[in-house]
N, C-alpha and C positions, 0 to 999 in steps of 0.2 A: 427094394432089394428083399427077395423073401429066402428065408430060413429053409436052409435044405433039409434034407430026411438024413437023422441022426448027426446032426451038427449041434454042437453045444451051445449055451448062451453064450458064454464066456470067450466062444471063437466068432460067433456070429458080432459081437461087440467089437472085436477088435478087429477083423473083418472093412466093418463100419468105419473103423477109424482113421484106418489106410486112406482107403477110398476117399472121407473126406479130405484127406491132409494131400492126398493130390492133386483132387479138383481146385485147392486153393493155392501151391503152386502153381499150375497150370494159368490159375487166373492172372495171377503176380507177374510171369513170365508174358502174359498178353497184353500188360499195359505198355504203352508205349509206341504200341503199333501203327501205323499208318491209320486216317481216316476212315479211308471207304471200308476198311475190313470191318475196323471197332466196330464199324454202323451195321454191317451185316450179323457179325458178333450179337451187338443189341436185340436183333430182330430173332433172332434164331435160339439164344442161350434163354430166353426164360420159357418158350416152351418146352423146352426140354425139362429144364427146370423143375416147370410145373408138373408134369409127367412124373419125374423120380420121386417129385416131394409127394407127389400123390400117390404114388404105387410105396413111397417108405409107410406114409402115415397110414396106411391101410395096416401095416403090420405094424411096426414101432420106430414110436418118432424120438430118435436116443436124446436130442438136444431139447426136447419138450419134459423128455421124461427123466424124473426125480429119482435117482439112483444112489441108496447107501453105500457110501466107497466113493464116487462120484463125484468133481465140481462138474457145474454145468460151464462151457465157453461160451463165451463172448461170440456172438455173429456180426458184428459192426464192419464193416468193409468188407463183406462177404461176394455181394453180389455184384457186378459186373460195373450196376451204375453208379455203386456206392466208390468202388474204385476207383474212377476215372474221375480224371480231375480237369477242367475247363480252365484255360490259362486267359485272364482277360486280357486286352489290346491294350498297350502303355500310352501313356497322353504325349502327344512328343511335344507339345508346351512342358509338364511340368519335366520331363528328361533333358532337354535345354537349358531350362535356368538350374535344375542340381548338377548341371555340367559345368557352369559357368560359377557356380555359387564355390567349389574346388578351388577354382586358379583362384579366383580372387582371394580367399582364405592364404592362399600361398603366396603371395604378393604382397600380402599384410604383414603376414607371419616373417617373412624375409626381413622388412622392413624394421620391424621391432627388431628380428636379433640383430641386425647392422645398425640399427640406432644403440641399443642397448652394450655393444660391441666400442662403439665411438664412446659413447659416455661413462662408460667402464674404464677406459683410454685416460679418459681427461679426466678421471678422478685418481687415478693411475699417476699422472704428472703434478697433478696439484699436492698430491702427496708426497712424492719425491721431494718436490720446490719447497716447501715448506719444513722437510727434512732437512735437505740442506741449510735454507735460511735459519733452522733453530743451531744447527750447529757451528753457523759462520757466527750467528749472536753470542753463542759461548765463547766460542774461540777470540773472538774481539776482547770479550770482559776479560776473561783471563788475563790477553795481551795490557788490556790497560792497568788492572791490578799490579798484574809486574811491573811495568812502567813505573808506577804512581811507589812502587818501596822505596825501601831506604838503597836499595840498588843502586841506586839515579841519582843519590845527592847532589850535589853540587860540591866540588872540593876544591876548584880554583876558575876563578873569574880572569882574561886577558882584554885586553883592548889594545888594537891596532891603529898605526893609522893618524892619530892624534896629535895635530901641533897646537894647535891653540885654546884647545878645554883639555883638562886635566883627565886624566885617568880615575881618581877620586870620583870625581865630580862625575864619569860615564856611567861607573859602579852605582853611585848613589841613586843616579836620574834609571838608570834599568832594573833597579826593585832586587835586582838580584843578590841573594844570601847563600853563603857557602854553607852548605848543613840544610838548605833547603831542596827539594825534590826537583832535577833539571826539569821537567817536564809540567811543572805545576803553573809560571808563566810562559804564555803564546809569546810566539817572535811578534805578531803586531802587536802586542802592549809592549814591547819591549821599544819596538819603534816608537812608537806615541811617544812613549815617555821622554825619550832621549831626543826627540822633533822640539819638543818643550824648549831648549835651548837652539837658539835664530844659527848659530855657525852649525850645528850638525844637519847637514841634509839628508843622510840616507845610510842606513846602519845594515850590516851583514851579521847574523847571527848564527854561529856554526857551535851544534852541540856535541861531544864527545862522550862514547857511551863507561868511559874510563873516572866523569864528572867534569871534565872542564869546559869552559862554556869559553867561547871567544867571541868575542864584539869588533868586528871589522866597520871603523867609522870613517864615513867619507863626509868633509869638513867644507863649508862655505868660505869663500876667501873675499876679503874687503878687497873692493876695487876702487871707490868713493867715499869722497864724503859730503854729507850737507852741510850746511851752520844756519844749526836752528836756537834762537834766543843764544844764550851764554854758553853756548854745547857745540858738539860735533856728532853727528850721523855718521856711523860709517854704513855701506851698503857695497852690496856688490850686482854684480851683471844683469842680475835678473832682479832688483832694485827692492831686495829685504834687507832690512833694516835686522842689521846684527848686535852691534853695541852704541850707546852713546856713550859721548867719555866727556872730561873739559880739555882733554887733551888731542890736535887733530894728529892723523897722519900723514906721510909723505907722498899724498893721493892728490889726483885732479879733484880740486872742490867745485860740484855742482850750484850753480846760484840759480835763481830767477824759476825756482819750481814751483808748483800749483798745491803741491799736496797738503791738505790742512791740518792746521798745527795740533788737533786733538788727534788725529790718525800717524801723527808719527809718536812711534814706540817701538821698543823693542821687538820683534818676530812681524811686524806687519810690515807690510808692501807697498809700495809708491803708489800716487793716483794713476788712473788709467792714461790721461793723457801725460803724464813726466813719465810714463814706462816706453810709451811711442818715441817722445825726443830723447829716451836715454838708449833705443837702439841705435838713432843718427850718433847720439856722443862716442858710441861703443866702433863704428864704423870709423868714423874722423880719428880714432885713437890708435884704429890698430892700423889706419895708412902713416899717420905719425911715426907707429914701432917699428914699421919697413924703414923710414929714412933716420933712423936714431933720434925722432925730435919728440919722440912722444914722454920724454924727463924735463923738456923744457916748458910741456904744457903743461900750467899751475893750474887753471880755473876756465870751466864753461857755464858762459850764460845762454839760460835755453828758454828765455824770457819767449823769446819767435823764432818759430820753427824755421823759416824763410830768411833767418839771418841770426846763426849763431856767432858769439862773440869768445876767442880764444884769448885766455891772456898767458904771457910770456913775461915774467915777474923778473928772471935774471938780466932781462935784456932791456926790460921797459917800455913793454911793447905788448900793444892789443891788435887782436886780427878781426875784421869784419870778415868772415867768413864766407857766410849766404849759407843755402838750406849745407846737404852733407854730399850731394851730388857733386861727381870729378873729385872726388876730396885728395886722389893722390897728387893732379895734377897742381891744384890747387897748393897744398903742403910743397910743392917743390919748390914753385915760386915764391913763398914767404918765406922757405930755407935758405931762398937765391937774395932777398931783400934783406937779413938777417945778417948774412956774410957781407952786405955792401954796405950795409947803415949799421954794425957794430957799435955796442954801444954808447948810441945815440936812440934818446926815449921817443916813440910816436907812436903813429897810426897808419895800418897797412889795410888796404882795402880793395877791391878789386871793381875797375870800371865793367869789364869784360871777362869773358875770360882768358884772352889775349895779354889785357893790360891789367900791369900791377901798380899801385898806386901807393909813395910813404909818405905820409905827412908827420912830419917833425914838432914834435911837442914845444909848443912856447910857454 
């Protein structure tokens, strides 16, 4: 570019300036272009190039030359090839695995928050649970604190129920004291204690939250007796041994039993085999109760099972029985020999069970 005739420096410079700040728009606006141009572009823009750069530097080369007032620019991406930018080909290996390396990150990531979601849950519950469980534990003590005051005395003790132990005597054996806390002895020690005596079998304990305690006693009843040494056994159905006395009762007296003389005492139980023949006596007695003879029958020996021996003491008369089978039929017929041999003392026995048999005492 040469300097016309009567053109200043000052226009010629800025002139210059234009000029270049076009050609590099110009450049900027051509990137991007299709191939085949760019490439003609290439072939063609540096001679030209070289041309203006040649015909500037002939006169003044502004970007070479040092000017007060002046920075000098930057020329870095000036030219054509400096521009253009070559994009390389992607490896479709590694664009596959950072395809794949995504989901998977997402898969995992899911995984944690739905684990961490679930276990967040269940420390969520455990916390609760344990919530509650400290507050049922308070709420218990309290209850029992209260309980265990002087609230709950005891101010009167009853006993029901009772014919043949004393009322005294239930009081004393169940521990329990008026003035002491209802709630301090358990109904099974209350039981135990009062089992200690052979007639009480099975106690009811009803407590009132007003203090009174009441003792519902259900009482073993003497059906028998044994006669052991210079004594009397009494014993009932189920063959406990309730009192000894030297006095007997108005009971069928058991003879001919097995049970051994250090095992009868008070509160214990017949042997195992006199509790077998004492359910046959219990049978034979209550066909007795049906025909009104079961007053007549004084004494069972149960010496053999296969032939017990009845005795009838008013009338003077012993019955061979045999085992307790047919026993009602059996009781009729010796009721039928009873009324025809009236007192007259023998022996009734049966050949059959058809036939009855009296033999007359000589």
């Amino acid at each position: 570019m040469k300097k016309s005739k009567g053109q200043t420096i000052d226009s010629f410079y800025t002139s210059k300036k234009e000029t270049t700040k076009k050609t590099k728009t110009k450049k900027r606006n051509n990137v991007g272009v299709n191939s085949a141009r760019s490439s003609k572009d290439k072939k063609t823009t540096p001679k030209k190039k070289k041309k203006t750069n040649n015909e500037d530097n002939k006169i003044i080369n502004i970007d070479n030359e040092i000017i007060i007032g002046l920075t000098p620019k930057n020329n870095v991406g000036v030219g054509p090839v400096a521009t253009h930018k070559t994009k390389k080909p992607k490896n479709k290996k590694t664009v596959g695995a950072n395809s794949v390396r995504p989901t998977k990150n997402k898969k995992i990531n899911s995984k944690k928050k739905t684990a961490n979601k679930k276990q967040n849950q269940k420390n969520k519950t455990k916390n609760k649970i344990i919530k509650w469980i400290i507050l049922l534990l308070l709420l218990l003590t309290a209850i029992v604190f209260f309980m265990l005051s002087s609230v709950f005395n005891i101010k009167q003790i009853i006993v029901t129920n009772n014919s043949k132990v004393s009322s005294e005597e239930i009081i004393n054996l169940s521990t329990l004291t008026p003035g002491v806390n209802i709630f301090k002895t358990t109904n099974n020690v209350i039981r135990n204690n009062l089992k200690m005596n052979p007639y009480i079998e099975n106690v009811k304990v009803k407590r009132n939250l007003n203090g009174t305690v009441t003792l519902e006693v259900e009482e073993r009843k003497a059906t028998y007796i044994l006669k052991f040494a210079n004594a009397y056994v009494y014993i009932n159905n189920q063959g406990y041994m309730l009192e000894m006395s030297e006095n007997p009762l108005e009971l069928p007296m058991i003879t001919g039993f097995e049970t051994p003389a250090e095992e009868i005492n008070e509160g214990n139980r017949l042997a195992v085999g006199d509790l077998k023949k004492l359910e046959d006596v219990i049978k034979i007695m209550e066909a007795a109760k049906n025909i009104s003879m079961d007053k007549l029958i004084t004494a069972i020996d149960i010496t053999d099972w296969a032939n017990y021996k009845l005795t009838i003491s008013s009338e003077g008369k012993t019955v061979q029985f045999g085992d307790c089978s047919n026993a009602n039929i059996k009781l009729l017929k010796v009721q039928a020999v009873i009324e025809k041999e009236k007192g007259i003392e023998g022996e009734i026995y049966f050949q059959d069970l058809e036939k009855t048999v009296f033999r007359e005492k000589v």
